[in-house]
C-alpha positions in Angstrom: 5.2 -13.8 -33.9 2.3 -16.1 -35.3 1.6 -17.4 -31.4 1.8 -13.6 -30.4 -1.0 -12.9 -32.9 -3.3 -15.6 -32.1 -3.1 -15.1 -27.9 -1.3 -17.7 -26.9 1.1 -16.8 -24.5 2.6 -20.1 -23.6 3.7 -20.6 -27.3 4.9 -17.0 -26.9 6.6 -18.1 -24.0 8.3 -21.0 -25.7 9.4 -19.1 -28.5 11.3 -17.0 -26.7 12.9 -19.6 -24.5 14.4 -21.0 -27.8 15.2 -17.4 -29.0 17.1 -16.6 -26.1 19.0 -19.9 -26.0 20.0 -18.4 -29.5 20.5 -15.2 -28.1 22.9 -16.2 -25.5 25.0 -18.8 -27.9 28.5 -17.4 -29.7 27.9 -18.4 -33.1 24.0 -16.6 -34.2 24.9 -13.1 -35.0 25.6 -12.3 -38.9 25.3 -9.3 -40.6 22.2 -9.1 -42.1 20.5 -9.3 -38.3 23.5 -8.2 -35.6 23.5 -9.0 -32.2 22.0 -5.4 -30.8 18.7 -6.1 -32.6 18.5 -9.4 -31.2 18.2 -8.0 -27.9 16.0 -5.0 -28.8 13.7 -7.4 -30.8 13.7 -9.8 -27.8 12.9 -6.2 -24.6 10.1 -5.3 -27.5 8.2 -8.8 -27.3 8.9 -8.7 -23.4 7.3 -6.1 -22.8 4.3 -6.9 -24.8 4.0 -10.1 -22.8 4.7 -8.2 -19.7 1.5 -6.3 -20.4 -0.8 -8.8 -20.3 0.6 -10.3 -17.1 3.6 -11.4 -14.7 4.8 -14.7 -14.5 7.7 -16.6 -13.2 9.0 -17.6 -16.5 8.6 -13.8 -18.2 10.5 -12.8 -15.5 13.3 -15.1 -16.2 13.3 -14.4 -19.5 13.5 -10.5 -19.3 16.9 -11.0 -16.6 18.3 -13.6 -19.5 17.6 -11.4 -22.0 19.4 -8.0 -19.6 22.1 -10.2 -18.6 22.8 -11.1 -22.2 22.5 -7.4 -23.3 24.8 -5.4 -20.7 27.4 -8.4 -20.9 27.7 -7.9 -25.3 27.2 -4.1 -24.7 30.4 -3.7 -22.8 32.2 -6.0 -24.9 31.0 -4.5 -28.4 29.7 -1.0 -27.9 31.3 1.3 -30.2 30.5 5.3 -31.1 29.5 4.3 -35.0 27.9 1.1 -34.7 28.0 -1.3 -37.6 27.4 -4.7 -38.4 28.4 -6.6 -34.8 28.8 -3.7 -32.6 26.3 -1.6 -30.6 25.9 2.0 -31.5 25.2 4.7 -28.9 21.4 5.0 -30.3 21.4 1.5 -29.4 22.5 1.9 -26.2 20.4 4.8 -25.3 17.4 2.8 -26.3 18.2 -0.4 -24.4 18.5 1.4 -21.3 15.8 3.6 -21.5 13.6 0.3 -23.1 14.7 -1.6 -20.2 13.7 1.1 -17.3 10.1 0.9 -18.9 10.2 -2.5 -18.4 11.0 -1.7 -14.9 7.8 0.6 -14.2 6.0 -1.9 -15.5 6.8 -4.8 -13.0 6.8 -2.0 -10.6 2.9 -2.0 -11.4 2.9 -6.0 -11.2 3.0 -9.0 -8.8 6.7 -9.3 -10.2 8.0 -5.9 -8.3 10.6 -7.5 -6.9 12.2 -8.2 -10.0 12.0 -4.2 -11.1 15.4 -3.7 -8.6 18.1 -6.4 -11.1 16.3 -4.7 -14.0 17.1 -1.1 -12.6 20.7 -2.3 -12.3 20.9 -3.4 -15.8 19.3 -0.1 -16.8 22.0 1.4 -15.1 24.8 -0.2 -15.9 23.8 0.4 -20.2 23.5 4.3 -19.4 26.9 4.2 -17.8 28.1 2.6 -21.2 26.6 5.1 -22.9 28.2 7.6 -21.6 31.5 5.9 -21.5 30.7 5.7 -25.3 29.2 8.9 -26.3 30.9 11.9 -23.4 34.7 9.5 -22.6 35.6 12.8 -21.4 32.8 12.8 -18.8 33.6 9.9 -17.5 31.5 6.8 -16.1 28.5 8.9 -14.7 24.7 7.9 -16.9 23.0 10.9 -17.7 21.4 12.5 -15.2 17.6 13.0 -15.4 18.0 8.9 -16.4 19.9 8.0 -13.4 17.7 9.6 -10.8 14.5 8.3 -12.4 16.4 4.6 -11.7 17.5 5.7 -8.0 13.9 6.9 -7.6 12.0 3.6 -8.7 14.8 1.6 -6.3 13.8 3.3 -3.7 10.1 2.8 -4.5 10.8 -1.1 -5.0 12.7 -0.9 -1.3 9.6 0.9 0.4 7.3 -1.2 -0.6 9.9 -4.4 0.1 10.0 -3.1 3.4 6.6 -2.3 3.9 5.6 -5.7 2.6 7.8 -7.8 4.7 7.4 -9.1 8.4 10.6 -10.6 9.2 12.2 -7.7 11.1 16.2 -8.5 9.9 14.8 -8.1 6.1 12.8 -5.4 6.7 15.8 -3.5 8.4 17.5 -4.6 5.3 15.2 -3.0 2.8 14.8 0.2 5.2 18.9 0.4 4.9 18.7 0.5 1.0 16.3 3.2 1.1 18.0 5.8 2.9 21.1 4.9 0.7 19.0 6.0 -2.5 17.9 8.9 -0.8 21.6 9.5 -0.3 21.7 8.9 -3.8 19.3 11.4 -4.9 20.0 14.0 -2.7 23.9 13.7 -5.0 21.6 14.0 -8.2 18.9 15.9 -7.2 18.8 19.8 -8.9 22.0 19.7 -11.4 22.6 19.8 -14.9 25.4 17.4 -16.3 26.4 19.3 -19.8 24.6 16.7 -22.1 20.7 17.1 -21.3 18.3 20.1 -20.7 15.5 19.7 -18.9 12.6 21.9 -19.1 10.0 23.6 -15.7 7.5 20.6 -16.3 10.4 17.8 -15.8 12.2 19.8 -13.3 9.4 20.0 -11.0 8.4 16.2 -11.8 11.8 15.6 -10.2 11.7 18.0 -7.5 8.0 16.7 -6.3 10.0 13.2 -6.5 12.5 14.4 -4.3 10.2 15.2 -2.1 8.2 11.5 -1.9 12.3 10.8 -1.0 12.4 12.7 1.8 9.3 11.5 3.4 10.5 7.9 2.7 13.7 9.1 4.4 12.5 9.9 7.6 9.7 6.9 7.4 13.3 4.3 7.4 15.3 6.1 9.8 11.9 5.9 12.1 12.0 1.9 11.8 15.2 1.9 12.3 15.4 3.1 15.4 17.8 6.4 14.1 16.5 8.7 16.8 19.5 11.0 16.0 19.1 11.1 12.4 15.4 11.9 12.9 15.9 14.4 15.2 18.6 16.2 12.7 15.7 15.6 9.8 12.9 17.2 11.7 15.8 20.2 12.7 16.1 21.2 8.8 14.3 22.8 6.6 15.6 21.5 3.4 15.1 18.1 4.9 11.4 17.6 6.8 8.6 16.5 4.7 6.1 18.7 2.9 3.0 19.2 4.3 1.2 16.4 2.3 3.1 13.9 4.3 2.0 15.4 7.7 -0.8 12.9 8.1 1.4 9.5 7.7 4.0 11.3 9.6 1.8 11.6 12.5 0.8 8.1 11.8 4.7 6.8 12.2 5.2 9.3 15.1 2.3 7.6 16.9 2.4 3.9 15.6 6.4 3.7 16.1 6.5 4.0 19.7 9.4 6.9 19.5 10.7 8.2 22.3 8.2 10.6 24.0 10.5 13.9 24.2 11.3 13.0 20.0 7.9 12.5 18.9 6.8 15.7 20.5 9.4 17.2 18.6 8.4 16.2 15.4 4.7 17.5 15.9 5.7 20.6 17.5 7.9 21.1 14.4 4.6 20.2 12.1 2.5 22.9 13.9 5.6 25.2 13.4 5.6 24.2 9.7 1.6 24.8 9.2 1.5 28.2 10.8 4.2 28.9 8.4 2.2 28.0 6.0 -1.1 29.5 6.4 -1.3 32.6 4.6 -0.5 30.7 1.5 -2.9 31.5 -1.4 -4.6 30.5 -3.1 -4.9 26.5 -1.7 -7.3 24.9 0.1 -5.0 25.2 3.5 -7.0 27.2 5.9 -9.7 24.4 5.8 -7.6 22.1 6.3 -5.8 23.1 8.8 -8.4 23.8 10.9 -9.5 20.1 10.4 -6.2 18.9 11.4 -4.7 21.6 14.0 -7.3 20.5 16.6 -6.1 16.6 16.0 -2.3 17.5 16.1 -2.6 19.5 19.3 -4.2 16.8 20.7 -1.9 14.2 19.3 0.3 16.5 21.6 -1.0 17.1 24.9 -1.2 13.2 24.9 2.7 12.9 24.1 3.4 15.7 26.5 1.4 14.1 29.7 2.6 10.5 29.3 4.6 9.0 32.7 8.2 9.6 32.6 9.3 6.2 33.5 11.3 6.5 37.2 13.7 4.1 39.0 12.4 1.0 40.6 12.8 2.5 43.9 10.8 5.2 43.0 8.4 3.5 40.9 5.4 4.5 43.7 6.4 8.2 44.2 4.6 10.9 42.7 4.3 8.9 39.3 0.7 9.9 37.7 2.5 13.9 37.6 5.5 13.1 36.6 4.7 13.9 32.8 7.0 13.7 29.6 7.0 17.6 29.1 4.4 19.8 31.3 5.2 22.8 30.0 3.8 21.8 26.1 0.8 20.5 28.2 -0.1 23.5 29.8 0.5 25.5 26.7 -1.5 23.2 24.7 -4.3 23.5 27.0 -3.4 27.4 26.6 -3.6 27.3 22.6 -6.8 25.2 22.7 -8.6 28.0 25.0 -7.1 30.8 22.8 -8.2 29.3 19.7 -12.1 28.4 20.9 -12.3 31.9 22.4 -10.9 33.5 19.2 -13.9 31.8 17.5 -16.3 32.9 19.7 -15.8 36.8 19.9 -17.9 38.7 17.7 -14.9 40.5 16.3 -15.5 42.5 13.4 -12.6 43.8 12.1 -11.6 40.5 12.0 -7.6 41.6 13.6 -7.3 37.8 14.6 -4.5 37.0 16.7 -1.1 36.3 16.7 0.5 34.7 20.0 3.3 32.8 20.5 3.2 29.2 21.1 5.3 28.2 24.0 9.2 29.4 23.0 8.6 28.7 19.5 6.2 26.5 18.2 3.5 28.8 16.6 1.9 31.4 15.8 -1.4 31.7 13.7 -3.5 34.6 11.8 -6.2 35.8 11.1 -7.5 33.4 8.0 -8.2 30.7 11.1 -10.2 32.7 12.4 -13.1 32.4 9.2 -15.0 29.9 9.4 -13.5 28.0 12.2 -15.4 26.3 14.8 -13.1 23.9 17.4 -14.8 20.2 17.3 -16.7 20.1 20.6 -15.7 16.0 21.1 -12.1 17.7 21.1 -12.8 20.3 24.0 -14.8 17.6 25.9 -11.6 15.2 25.8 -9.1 17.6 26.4 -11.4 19.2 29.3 -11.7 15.1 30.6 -7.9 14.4 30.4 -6.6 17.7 32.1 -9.1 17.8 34.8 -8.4 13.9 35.6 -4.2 15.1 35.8 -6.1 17.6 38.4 -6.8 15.6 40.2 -3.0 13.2 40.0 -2.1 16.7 41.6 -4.0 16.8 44.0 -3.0 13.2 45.2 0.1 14.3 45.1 -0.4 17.0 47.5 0.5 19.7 44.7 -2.9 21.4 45.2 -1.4 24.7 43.0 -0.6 22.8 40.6 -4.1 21.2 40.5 -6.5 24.2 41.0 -4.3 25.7 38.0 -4.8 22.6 35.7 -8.7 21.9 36.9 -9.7 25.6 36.3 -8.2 25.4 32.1 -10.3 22.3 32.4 -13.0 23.7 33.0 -12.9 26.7 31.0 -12.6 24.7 28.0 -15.6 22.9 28.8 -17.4 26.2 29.1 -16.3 25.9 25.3 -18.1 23.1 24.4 -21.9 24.2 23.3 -25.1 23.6 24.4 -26.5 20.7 27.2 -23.9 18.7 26.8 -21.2 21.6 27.9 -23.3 22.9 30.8 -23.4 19.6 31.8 -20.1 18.8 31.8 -18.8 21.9 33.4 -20.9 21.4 36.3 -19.5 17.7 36.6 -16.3 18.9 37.0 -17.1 22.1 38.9 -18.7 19.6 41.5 -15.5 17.4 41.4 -13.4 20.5 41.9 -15.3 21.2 45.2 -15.1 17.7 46.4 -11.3 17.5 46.3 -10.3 20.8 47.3 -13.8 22.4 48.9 -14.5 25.2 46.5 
């Protein structure tokens, strides 16, 4: 087109709001220019637009133009083609031409309007395959259909993310975990008419995985404690490790249950030590950056209040802790750890201990290189010698010598002035509550 040529979209614009009026009328397809290359002409000069920008009125035109297309499709579609009927290589073109235009609004202010074009792309596989495989019945081909369940589950992510009114959000968080639904039916099987090679398969499966995460992230929002329990329980369903860090971020920003979201990192520390002897990666570095943080994350879970009756709101509250047992063995790992570091152990045997019933055990690759973050020991050191002294309020003075003496020894831990200095703080504190 002349306008096209000379950069003006608005005279692009209003050339293909005539075409399409066209387009869309009974009586403008002839055989020297049928009715399929109408619409492939119009998706070509789309997309070209769509390039250079979003707009209200290209994205009108491109759900005119997909409308149009899926509606004579089903009508005309035949296995030869010919002069008013759409051939399969049509077909296969329009819906493969009309997901690109998908990924690119995806990529534009227009995203939302990625999810009707999805559907159209959809619905022309599924003629093409009604077409091309009758026998096969109304399924699209595969790889094609989960690359469209995929990129509506993107658009309902980032719907979801985007949007504040809680009933639409919950909305958008629905949709996603039924395309994850979705994908999990397509995910990993080969439908007879397409082959693909390593390079795609793993595309898909790393895809898959992006699901997963996604998966867990709606049934968090939504409040499907059971369904994230069951998530975290499996294997084939928890998250890879790269999605550790913004799970930890949803366990801790969601407000989940206390004795769920210390599930979920106790089942991330499982996963790491599972993974450590991994090579060749970059994973013993960083998970020694991030074990410290995720412990900690922990103990903090594990010591919150349990929340009591009203008539005994004032009884023995400040001990009453959401899981003391992963508290003490925290404070138990944390010591093991800092003292593995420090031994001058030469045949570098490491370790291997069990952490709690069943949440860890490391190697030792930690061991190299490792040094514990002293601001870590100093505010795990603070926070267990303060529930010292909650004990010892409460009259449970075993209870508190026990927890003030792993206090202390991991601020033996920390190094130089600042260590010494706090050890004798809380050595002198120790005395004052219980004269020692």
């Amino acid at each position: 087109m002349e306008a096209q040529r000379q950069h003006k979209p608005e005279e692009v614009l209003n050339c293909l709001d005539q075409f399409i009026k066209c387009l869309t009328s009974d009586d403008i397809y002839h055989s020297d220019f049928p009715a399929a290359e109408h619409h492939i002409f119009a998706m070509v000069l789309l997309s070209e637009e769509l390039s250079k920008g979003f707009n209200q009125r290209i994205g009108n035109c491109i759900e005119t133009v997909l409308q149009s297309a899926v509606s004579y499709a089903k009508e005309n579609s035949m296995f030869e083609g010919g002069d008013q009927e759409v051939s399969v290589t049509q077909l296969q073109w329009l819906y493969c031409a009309s997901y690109k235009l998908a990924l690119k609004l995806v990529n534009s202010s227009g995203f939302l309007w990625a999810a009707s074009v999805l559907d159209h792309s959809r619905d022309l596989a599924i003629q093409y395959r009604e077409i091309a495989y009758p026998e096969m019945g109304s399924k699209a081909p595969r790889p094609h259909l989960f690359a469209v369940v995929y990129l509506r589950l993107l658009v309902s992510t980032l719907g979801a993310r985007r949007e504040n009114d809680p009933t639409q959000k919950a909305s958008h968080y629905d949709n996603v975990r039924a395309y994850c639904r979705e994908l999990d039916d397509l995910h990993g099987w080969e439908d007879g008419e397409e082959e693909a090679d390593d390079v795609a398969n793993h595309k898909e499966d790393g895809h898959h995985d992006v699901a997963q995460f996604f998966d867990l992230e709606a049934a968090m929002h939504l409040k499907k404690w059971d369904d994230v329990t069951n998530i975290c329980a499996s294997d084939d369903t928890f998250p890879d490790p790269k999605f550790y860090s913004p799970i930890m971020d949803l366990t801790l920003q969601l407000d989940l249950p206390p004795t769920l979201a210390i599930q979920i990192i106790k089942r991330i520390v499982l996963k790491l030590s599972e993974l450590q002897d991994d090579p060749p990666t970059t994973w013993q570095r960083d998970f020694r950056v991030s074990l410290p943080r995720y412990l900690h994350c922990l103990f903090a879970l594990a010591i919150l209040p349990v929340q009591q009756p009203d008539y005994l709101e004032f009884i023995n509250l400040d001990v009453e802790m959401a899981d003391p047992e992963v508290a003490e063995d925290v404070l138990d790992k944390i010591l093991e750890m800092a003292n593995e570091e420090a031994e001058e152990d030469v045949n570098h045997e490491g370790f291997s201990t069990q952490y709690g019933q069943d949440i860890m055990h490391t190697g030792s690759e930690l061991r190299e290189m490792f040094t514990y973050p002293a601001a870590e020991l100093i505010k795990i050191a603070t926070v267990a010698f303060n529930k010292a002294t909650d004990f010892y309020r409460a009259t449970q003075d075993e209870d508190c010598q026990r927890w003030a003496n792993k206090a202390i020894e991991i601020a033996q831990l920390v190094p130089g002035a600042q260590g010494r200095q706090l050890v004798e703080t809380l050595q002198n504190r120790l005395g004052g509550l219980i004269g020692v």
